[in-house]
N, CA, C and O atoms as CSV, one atom per row, in Angstrom:
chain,resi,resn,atom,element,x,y,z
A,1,UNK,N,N,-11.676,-7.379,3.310
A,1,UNK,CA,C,-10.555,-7.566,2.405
A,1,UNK,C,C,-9.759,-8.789,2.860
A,1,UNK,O,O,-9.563,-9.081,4.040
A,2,UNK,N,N,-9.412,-9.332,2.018
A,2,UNK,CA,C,-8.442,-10.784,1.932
A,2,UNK,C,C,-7.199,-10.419,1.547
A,2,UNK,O,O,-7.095,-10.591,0.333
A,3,UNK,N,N,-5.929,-9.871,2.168
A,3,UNK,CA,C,-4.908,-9.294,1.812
A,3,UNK,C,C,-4.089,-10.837,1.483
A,3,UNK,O,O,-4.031,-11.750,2.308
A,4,UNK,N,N,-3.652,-10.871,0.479
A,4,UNK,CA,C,-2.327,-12.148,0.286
A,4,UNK,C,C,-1.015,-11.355,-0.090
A,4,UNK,O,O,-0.053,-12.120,-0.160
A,5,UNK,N,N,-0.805,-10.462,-0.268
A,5,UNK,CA,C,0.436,-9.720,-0.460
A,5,UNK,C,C,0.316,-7.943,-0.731
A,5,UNK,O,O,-0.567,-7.289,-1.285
A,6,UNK,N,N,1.470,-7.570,-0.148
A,6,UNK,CA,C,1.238,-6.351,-0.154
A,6,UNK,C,C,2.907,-5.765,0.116
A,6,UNK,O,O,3.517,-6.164,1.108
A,7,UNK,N,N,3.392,-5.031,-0.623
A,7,UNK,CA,C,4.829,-4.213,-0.601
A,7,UNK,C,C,4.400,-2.839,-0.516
A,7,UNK,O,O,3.524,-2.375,-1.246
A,8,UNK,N,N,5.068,-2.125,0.454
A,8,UNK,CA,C,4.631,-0.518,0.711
A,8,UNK,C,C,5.834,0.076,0.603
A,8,UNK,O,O,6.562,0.054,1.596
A,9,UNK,N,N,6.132,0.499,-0.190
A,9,UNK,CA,C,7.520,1.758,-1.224
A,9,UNK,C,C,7.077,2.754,-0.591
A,9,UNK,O,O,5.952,3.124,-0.253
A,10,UNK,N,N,8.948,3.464,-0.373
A,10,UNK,CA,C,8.924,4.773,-0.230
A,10,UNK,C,C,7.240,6.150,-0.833
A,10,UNK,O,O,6.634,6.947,-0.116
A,11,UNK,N,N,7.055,5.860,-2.269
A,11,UNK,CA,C,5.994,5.984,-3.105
A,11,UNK,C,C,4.578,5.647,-3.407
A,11,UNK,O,O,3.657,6.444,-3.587
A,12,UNK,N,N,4.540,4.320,-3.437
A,12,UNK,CA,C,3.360,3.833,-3.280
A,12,UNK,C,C,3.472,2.525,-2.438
A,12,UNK,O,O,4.360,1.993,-1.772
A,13,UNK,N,N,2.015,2.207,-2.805
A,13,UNK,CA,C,1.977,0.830,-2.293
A,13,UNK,C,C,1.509,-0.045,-3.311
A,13,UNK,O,O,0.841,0.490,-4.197
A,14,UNK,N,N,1.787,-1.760,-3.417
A,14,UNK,CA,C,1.417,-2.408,-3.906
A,14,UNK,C,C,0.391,-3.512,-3.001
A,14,UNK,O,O,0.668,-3.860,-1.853
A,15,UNK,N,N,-0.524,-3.861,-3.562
A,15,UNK,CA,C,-1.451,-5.093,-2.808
A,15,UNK,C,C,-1.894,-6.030,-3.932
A,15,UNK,O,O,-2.182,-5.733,-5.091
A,16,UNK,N,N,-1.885,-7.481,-3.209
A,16,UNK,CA,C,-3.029,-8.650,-4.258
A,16,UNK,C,C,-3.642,-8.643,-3.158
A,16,UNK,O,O,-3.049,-8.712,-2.081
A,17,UNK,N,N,-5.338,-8.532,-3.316
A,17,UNK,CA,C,-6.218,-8.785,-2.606
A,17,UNK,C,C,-7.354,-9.212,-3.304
A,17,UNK,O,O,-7.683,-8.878,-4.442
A,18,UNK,N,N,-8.292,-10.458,-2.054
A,18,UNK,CA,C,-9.747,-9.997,-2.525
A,18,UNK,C,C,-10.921,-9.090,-1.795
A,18,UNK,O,O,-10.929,-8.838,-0.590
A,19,UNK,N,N,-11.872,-8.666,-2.713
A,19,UNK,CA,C,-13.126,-8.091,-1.774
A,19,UNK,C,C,-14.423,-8.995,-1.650
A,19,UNK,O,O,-15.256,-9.088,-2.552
A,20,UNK,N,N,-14.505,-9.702,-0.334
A,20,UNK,CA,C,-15.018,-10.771,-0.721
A,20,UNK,C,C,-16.585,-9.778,-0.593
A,20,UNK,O,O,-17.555,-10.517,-0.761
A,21,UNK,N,N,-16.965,-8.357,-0.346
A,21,UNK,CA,C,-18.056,-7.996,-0.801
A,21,UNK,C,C,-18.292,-7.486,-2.630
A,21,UNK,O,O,-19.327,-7.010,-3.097
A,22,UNK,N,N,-16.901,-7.789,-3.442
A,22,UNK,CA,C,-16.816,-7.530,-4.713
A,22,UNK,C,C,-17.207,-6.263,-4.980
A,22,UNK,O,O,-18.074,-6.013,-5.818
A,23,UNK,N,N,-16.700,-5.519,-4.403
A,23,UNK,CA,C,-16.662,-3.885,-4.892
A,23,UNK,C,C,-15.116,-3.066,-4.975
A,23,UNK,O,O,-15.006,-1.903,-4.586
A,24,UNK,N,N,-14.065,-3.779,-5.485
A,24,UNK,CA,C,-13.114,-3.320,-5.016
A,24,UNK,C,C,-12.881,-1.820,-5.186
A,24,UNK,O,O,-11.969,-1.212,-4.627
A,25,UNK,N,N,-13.951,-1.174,-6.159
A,25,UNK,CA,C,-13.167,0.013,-5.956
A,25,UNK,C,C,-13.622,0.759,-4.762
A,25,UNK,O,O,-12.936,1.596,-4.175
A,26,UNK,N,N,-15.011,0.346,-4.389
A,26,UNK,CA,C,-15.003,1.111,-2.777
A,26,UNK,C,C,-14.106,1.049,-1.969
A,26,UNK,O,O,-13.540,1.973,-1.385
A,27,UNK,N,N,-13.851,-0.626,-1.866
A,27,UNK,CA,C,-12.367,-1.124,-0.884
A,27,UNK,C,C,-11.165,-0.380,-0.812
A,27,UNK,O,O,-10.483,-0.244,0.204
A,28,UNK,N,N,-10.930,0.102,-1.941
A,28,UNK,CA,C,-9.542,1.211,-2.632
A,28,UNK,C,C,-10.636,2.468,-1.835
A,28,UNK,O,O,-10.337,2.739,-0.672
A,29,UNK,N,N,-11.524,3.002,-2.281
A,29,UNK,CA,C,-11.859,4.145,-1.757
A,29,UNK,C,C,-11.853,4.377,0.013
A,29,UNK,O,O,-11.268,5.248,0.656
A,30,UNK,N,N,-12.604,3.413,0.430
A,30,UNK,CA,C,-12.573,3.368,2.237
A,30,UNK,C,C,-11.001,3.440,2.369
A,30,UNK,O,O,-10.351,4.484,2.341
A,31,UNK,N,N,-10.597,2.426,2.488
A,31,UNK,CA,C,-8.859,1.879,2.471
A,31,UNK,C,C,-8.263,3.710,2.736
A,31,UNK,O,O,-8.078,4.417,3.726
A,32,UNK,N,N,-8.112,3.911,1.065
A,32,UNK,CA,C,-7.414,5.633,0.940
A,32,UNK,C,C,-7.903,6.226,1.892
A,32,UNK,O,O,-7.094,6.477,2.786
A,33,UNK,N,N,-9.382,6.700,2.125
A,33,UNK,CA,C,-9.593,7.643,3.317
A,33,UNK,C,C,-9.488,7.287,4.571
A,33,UNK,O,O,-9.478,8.165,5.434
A,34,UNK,N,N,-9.396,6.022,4.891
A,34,UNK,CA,C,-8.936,5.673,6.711
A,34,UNK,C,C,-7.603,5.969,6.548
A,34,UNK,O,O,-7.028,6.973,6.970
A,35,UNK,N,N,-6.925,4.649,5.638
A,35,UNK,CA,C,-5.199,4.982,6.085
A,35,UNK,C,C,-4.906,6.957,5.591
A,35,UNK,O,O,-4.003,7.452,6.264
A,36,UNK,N,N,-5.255,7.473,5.055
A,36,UNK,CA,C,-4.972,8.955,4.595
A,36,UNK,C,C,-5.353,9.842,6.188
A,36,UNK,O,O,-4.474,10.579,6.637
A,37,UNK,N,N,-6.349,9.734,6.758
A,37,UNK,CA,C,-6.544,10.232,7.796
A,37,UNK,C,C,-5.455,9.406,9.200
A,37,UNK,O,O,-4.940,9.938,10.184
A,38,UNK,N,N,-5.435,8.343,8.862
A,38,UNK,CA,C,-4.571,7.936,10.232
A,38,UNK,C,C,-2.967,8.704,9.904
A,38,UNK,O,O,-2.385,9.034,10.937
A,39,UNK,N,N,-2.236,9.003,8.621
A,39,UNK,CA,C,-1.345,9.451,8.291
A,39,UNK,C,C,-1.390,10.795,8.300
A,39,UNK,O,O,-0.301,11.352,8.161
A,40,UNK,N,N,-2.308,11.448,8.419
A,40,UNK,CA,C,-1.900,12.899,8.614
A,40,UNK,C,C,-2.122,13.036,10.344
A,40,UNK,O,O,-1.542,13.788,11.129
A,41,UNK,N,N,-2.863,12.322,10.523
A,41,UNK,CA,C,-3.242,12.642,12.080
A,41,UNK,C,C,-1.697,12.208,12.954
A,41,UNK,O,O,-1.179,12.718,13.948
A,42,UNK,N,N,-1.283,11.077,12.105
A,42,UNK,CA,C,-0.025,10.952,12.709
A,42,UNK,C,C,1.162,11.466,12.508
A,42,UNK,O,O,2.162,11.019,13.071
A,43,UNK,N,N,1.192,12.812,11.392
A,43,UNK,CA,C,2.083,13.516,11.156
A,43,UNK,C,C,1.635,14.463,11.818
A,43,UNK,O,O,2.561,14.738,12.582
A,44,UNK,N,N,0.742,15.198,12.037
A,44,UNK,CA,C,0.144,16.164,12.928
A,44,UNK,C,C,0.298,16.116,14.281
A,44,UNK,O,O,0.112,17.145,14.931
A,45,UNK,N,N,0.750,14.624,15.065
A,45,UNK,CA,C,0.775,14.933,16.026
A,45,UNK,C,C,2.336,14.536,16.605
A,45,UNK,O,O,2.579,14.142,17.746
A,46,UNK,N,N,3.242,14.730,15.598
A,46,UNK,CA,C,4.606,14.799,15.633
A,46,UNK,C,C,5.376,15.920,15.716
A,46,UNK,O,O,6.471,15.874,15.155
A,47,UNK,N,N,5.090,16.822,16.232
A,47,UNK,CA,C,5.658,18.256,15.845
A,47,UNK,C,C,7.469,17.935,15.949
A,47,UNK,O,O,8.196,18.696,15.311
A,48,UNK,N,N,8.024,16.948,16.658
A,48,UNK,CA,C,9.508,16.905,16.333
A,48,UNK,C,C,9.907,16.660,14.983
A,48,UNK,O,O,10.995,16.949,14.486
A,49,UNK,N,N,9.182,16.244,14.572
A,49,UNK,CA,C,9.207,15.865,12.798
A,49,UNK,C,C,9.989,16.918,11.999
A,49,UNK,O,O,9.425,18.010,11.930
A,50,UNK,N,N,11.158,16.808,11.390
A,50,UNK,CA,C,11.350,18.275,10.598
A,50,UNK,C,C,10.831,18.201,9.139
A,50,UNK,O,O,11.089,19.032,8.268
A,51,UNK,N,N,9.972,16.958,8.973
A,51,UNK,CA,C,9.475,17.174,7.539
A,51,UNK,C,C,8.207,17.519,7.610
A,51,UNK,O,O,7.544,17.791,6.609
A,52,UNK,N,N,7.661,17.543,9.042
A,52,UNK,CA,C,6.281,17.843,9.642
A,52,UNK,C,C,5.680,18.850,8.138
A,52,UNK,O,O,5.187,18.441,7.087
A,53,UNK,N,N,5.937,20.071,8.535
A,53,UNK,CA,C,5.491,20.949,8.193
A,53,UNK,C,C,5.232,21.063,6.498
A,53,UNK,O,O,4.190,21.547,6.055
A,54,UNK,N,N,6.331,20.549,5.616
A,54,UNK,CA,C,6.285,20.589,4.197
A,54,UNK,C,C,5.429,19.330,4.085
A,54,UNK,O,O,4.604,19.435,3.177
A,55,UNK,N,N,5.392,18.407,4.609
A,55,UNK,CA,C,4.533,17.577,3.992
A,55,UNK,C,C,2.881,17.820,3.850
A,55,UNK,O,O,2.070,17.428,3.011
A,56,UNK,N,N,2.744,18.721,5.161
A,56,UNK,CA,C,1.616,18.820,5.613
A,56,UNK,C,C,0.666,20.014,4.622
A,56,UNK,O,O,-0.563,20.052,4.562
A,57,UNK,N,N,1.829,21.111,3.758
A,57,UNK,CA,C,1.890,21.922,3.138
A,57,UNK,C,C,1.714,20.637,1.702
A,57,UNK,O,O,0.934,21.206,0.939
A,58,UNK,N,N,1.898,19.941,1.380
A,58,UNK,CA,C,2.186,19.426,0.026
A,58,UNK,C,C,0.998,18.639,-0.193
A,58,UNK,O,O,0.517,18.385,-1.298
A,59,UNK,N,N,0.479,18.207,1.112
A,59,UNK,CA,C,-1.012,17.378,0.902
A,59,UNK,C,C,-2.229,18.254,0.874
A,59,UNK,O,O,-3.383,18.010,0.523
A,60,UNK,N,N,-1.393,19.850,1.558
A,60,UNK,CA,C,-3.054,20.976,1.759
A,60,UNK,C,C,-2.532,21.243,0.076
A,60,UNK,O,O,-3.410,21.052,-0.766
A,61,UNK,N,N,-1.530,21.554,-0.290
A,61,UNK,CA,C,-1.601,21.885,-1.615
A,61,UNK,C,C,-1.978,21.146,-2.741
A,61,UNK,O,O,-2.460,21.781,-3.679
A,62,UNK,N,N,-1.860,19.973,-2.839
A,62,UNK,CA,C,-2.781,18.686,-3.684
A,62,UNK,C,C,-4.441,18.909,-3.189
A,62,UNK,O,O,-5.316,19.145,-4.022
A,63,UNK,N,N,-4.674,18.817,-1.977
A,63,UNK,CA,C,-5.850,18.946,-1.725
A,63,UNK,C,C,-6.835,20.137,-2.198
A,63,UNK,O,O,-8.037,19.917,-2.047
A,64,UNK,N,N,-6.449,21.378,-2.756
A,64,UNK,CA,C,-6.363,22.369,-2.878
A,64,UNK,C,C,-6.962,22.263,-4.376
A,64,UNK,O,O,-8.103,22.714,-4.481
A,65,UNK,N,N,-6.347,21.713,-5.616
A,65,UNK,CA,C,-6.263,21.086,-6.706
A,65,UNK,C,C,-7.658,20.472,-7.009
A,65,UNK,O,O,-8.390,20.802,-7.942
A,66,UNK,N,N,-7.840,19.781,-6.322
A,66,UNK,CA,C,-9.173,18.200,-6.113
A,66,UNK,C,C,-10.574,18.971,-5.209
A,66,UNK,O,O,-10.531,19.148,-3.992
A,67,UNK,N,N,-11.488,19.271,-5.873
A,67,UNK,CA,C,-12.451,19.328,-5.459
A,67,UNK,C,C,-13.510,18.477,-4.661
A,67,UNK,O,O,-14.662,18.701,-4.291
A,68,UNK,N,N,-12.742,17.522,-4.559
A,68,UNK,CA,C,-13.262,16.301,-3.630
A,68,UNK,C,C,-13.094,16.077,-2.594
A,68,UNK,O,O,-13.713,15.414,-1.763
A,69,UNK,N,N,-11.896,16.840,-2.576
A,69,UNK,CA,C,-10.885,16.899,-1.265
A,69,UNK,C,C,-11.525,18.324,-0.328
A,69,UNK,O,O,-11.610,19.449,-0.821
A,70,UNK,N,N,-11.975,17.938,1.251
A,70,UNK,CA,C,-11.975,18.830,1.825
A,70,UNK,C,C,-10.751,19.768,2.416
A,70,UNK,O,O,-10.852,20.991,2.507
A,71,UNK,N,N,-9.524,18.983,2.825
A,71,UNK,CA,C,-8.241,19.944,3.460
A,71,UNK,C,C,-6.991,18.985,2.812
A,71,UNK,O,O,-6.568,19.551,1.804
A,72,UNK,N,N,-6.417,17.974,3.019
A,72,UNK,CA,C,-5.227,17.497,2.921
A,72,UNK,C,C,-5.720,16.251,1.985
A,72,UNK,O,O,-6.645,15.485,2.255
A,73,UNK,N,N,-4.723,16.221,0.592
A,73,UNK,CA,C,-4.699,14.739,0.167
A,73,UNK,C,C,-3.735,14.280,-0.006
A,73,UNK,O,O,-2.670,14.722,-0.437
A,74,UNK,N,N,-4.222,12.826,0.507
A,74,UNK,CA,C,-2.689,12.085,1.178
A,74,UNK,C,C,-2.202,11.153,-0.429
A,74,UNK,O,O,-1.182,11.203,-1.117
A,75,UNK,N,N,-3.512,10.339,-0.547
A,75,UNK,CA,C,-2.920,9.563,-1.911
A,75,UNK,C,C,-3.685,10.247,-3.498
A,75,UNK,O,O,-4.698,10.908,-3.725
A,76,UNK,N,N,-2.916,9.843,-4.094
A,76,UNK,CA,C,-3.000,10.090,-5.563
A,76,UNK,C,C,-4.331,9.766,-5.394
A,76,UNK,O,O,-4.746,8.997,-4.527
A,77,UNK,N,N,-5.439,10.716,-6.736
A,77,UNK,CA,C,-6.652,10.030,-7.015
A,77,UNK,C,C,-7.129,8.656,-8.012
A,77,UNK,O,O,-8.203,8.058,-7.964
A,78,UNK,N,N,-6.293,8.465,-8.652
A,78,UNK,CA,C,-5.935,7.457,-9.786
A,78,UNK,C,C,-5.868,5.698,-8.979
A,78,UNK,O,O,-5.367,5.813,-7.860
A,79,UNK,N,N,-6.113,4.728,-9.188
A,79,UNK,CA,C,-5.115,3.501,-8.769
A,79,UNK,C,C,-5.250,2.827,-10.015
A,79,UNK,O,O,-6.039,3.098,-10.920
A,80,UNK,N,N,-4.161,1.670,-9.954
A,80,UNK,CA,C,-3.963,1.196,-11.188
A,80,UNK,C,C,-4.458,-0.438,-10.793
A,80,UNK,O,O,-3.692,-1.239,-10.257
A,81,UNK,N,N,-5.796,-0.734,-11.144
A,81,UNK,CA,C,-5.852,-2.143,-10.401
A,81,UNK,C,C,-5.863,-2.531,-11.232
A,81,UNK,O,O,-5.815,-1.787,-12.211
A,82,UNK,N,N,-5.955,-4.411,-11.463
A,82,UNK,CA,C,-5.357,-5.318,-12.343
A,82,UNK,C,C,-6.360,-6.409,-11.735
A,82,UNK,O,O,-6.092,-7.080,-10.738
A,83,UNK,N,N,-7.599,-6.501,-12.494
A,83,UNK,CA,C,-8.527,-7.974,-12.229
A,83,UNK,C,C,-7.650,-9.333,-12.612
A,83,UNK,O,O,-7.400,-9.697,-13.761
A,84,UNK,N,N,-7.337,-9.841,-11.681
A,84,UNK,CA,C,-6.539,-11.563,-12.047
A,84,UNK,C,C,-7.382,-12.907,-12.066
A,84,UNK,O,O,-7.716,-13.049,-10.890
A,85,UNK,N,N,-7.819,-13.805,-12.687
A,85,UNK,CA,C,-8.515,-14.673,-13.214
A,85,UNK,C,C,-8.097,-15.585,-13.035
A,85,UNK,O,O,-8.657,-16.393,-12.295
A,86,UNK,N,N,-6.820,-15.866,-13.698
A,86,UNK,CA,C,-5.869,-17.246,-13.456
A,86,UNK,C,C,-5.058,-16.823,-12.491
A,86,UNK,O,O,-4.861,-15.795,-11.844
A,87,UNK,N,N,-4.350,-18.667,-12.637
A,87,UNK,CA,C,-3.410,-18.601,-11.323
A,87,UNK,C,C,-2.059,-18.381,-11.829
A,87,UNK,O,O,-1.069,-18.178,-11.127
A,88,UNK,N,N,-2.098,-18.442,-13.166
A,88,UNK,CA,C,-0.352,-17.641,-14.194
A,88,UNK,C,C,-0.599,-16.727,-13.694
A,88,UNK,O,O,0.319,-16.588,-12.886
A,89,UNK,N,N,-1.529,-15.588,-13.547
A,89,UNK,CA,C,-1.377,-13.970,-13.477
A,89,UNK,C,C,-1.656,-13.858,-12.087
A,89,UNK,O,O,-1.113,-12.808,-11.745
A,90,UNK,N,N,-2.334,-14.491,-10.881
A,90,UNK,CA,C,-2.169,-14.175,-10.066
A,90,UNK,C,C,-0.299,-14.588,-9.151
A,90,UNK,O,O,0.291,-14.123,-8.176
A,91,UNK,N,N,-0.055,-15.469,-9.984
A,91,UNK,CA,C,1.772,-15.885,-9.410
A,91,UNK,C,C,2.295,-14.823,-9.967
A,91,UNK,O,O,3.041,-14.217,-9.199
A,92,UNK,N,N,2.154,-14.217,-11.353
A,92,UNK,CA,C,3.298,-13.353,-12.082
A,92,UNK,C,C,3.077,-11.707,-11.046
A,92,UNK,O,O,4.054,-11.031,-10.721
A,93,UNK,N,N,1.886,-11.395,-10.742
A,93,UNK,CA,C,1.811,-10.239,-9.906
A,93,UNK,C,C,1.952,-10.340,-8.362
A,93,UNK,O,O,1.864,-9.292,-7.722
A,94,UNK,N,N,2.205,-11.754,-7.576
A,94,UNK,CA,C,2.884,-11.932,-6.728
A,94,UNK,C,C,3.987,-11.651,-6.321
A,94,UNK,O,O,4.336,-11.104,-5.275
A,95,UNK,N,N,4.853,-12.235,-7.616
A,95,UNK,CA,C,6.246,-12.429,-7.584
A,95,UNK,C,C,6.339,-10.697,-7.878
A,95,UNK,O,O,7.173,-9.963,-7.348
A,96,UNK,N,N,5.499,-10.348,-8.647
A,96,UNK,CA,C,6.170,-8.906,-9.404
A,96,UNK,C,C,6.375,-7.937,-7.994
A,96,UNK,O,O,7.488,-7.446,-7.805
A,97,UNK,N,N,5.209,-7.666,-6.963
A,97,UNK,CA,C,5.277,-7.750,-5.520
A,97,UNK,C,C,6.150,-7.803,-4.440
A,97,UNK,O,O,6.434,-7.012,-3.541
A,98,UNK,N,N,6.510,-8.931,-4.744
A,98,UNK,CA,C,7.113,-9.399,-3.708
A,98,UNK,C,C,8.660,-9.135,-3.651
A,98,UNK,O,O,9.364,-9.145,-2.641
A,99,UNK,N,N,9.176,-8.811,-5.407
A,99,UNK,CA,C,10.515,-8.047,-6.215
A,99,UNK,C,C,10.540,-6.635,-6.615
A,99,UNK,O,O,11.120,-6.165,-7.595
A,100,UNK,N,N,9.749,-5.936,-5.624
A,100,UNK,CA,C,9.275,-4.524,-6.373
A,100,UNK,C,C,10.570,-3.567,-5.724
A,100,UNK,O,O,11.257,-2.831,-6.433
A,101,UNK,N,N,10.748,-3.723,-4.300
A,101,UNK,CA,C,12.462,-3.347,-3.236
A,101,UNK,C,C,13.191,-4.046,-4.105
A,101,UNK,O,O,13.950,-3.212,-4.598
A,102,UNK,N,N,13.395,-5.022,-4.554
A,102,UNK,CA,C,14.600,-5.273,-4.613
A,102,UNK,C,C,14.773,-4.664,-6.483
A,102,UNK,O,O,15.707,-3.890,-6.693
A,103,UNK,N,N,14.305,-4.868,-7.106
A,103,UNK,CA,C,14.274,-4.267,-8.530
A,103,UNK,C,C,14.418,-2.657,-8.440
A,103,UNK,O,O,14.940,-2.035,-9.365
A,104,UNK,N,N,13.831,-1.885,-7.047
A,104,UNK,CA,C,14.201,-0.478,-6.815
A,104,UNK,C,C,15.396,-0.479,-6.154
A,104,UNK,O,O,15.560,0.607,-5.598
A,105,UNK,N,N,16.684,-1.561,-5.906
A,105,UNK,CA,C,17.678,-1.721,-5.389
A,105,UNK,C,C,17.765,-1.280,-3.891
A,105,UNK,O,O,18.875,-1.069,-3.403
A,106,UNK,N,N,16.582,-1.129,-3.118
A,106,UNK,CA,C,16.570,-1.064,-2.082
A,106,UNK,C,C,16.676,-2.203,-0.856
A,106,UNK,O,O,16.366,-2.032,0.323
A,107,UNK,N,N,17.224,-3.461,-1.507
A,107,UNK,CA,C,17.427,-4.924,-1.059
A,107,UNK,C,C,18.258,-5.550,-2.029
A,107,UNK,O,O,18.605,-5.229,-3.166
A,108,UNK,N,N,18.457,-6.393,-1.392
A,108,UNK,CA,C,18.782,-8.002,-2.303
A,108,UNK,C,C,18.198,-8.898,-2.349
A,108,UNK,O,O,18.350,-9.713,-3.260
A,109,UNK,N,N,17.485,-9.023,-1.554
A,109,UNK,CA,C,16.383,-10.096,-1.519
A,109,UNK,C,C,14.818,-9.502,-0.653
A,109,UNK,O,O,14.746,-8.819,0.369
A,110,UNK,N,N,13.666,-10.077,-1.532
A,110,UNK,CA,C,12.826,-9.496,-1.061
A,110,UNK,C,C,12.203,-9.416,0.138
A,110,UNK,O,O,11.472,-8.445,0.334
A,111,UNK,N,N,12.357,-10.331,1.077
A,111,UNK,CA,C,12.028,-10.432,2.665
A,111,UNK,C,C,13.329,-9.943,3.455
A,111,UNK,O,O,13.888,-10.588,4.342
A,112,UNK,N,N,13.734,-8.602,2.943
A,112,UNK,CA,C,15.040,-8.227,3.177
A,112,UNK,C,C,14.085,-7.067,3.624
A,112,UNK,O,O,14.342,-6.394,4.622
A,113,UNK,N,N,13.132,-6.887,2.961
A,113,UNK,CA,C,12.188,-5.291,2.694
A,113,UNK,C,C,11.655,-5.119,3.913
A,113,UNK,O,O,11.441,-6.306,4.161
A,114,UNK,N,N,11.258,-4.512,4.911
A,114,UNK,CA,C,10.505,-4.669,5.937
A,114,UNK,C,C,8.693,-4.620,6.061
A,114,UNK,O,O,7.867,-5.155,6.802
A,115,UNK,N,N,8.626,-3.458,4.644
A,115,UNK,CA,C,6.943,-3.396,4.862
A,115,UNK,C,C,7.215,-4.256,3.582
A,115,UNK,O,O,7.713,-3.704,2.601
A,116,UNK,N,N,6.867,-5.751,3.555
A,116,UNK,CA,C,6.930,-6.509,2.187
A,116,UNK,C,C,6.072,-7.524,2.993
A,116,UNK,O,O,6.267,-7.922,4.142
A,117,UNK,N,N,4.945,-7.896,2.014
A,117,UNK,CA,C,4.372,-9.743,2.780
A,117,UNK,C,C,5.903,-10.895,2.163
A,117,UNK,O,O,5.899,-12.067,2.540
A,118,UNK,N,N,6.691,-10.552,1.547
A,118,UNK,CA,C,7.993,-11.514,1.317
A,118,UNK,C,C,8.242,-12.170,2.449
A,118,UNK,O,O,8.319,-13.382,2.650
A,119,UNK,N,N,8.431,-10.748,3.580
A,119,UNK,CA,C,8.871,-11.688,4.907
A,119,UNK,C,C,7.610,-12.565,6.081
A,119,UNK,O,O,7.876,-13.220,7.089
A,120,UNK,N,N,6.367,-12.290,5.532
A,120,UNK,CA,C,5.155,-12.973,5.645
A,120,UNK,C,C,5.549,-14.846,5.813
A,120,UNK,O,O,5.580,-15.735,6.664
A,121,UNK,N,N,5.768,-14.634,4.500
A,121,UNK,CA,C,5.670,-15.724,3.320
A,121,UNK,C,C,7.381,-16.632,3.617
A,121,UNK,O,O,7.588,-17.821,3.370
A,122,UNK,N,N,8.100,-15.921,4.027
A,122,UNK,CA,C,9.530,-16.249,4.733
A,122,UNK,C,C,9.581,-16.387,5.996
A,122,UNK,O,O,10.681,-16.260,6.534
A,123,UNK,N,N,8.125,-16.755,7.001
A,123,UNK,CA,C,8.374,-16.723,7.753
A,123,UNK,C,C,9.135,-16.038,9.089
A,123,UNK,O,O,9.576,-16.720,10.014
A,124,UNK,N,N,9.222,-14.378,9.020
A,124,UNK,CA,C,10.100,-13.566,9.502
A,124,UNK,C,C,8.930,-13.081,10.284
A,124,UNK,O,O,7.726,-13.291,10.133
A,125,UNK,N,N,9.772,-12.186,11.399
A,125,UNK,CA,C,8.499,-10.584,11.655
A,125,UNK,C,C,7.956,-10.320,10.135
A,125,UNK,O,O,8.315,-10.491,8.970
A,126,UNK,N,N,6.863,-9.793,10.890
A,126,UNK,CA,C,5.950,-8.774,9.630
A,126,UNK,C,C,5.217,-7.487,10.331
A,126,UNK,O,O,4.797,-7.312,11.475
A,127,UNK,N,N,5.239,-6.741,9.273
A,127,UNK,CA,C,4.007,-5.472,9.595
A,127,UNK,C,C,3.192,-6.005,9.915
A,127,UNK,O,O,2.991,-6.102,11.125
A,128,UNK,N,N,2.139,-6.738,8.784
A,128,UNK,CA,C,0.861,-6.769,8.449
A,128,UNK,C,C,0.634,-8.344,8.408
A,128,UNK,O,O,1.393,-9.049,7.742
A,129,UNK,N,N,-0.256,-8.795,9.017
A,129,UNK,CA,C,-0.780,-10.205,8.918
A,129,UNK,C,C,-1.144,-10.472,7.551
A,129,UNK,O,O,-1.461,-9.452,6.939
A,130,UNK,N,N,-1.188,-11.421,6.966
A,130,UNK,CA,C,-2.069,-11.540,5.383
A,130,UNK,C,C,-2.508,-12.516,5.426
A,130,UNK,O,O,-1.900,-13.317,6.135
A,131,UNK,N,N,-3.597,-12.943,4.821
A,131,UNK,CA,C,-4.513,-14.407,4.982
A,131,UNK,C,C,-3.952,-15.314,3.712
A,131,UNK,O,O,-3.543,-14.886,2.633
A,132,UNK,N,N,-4.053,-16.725,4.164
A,132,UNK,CA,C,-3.690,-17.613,3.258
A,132,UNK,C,C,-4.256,-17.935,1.657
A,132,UNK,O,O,-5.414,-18.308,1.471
A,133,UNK,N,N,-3.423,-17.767,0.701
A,133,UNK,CA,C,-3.497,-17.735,-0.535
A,133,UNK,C,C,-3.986,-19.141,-0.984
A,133,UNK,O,O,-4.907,-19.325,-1.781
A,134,UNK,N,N,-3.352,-19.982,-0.453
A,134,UNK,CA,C,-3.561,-21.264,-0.527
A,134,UNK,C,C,-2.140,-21.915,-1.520
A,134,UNK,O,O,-1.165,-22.417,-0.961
A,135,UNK,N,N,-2.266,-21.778,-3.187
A,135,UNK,CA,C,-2.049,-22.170,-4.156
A,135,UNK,C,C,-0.633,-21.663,-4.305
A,135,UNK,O,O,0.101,-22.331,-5.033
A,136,UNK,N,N,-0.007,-20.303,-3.576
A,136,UNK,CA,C,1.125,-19.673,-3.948
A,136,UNK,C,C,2.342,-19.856,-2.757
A,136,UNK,O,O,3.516,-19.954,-3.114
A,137,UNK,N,N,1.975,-19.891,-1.372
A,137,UNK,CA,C,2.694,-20.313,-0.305
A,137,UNK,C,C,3.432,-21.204,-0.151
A,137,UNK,O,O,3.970,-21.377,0.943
């Protein structure tokens, strides 16, 4: 995966990426089941946590639902991806990205966000490394 932006909400997450093996929906599929297992394993091994327990209850109970699912599901089964072609639609879902905190009024500015590539791209700390876009930086 070629990550160029990525905002992670309370809710979901947003990403522009490529798969330079062109399968993205496997990429979405691997992706969900590593990060889904590193997130319960890391709520599991928090017992000071006081949301420990309901969350852990809310993913066996989704999981429960989904016959696909052996014990806990962490993300929705659905994603909403968006093939981009040009470089109008790959800037307009950048920007849309990169304004997703601050349009949820959880900022004022988007490299304000902490899990945001904004502050990537602003030159700040970051979570997550992202590889060069080239055309949008």
């Amino acid at each position: 995966m070629a990550l160029f932006a990525y905002c992670i909400m309370p809710s979901h997450i947003q990403l522009l990426f490529r798969d330079d093996n062109e399968n993205p929906s496997g990429l979405l599929r691997d992706f969900k089941g590593f990060t889904s297992n590193k997130m319960i394993a890391s709520i599991m091994e928090n017992p000071q946590d006081i949301m420990r327990e309901w969350m852990l209850w809310m993913f066996k109970r989704a999981g429960a639902k989904n016959s696909n699912v052996k014990k806990y599901q962490f993300w929705q089964q659905n994603n909403h991806p968006i093939e981009l072609w040009s470089t109008p639609g790959i800037k307009e879902k950048f920007n849309y990205i990169h304004n997703n905190a601050v349009v949820s009024g959880l900022v004022m500015e988007p490299w304000e966000w902490k899990h945001s590539s904004a502050r990537n791209y602003a030159e700040l700390d970051a979570v997550i490394p992202i590889d060069d876009i080239g055309f949008l930086g």
